[in-house]
Residue, then its C-alpha position, 0 to 999 in steps of 0.5 A: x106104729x114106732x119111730x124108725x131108729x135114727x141112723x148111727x154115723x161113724x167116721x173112720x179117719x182116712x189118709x186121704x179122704x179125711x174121714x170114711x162115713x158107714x150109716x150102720x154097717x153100710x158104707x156110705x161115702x167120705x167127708x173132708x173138712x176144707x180151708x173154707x171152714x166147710x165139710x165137703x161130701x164125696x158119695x164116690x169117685x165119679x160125683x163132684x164133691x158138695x159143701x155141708x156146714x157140718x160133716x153130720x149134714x154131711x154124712x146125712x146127705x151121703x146116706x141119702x144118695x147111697x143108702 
């Protein structure tokens, strides 16, 4: 049995969002960078925002709710 790949992340830097997140070729959410020092994840428009100390903690957790 083989290890799965690990997931690629790529940031696509965005006007208003800070960064939009794709897991591969899914999009999967966007991350903002705060005053706080924080990366703050939205999986969509509904959810509230949550901090994550670095936007790839960030861009995982996205992963997890939507991918």
């Amino acid at each position: 049995m083989t290890d799965p790949k690990p997931i690629r992340f790529t940031f696509e830097q965005h006007p208003n969002v800070g960064y939009v997140v794709y897991a591969g070729n899914d999009h999967v959410g966007s991350v903002q960078k705060r005053d706080d020092g924080k990366w703050w994840a939205r999986p969509n428009y509904i959810d509230p925002q949550t901090s994550w100390p670095t936007r790839q903690a960030a861009a995982e957790e996205l992963h997890r709710i939507n991918g």
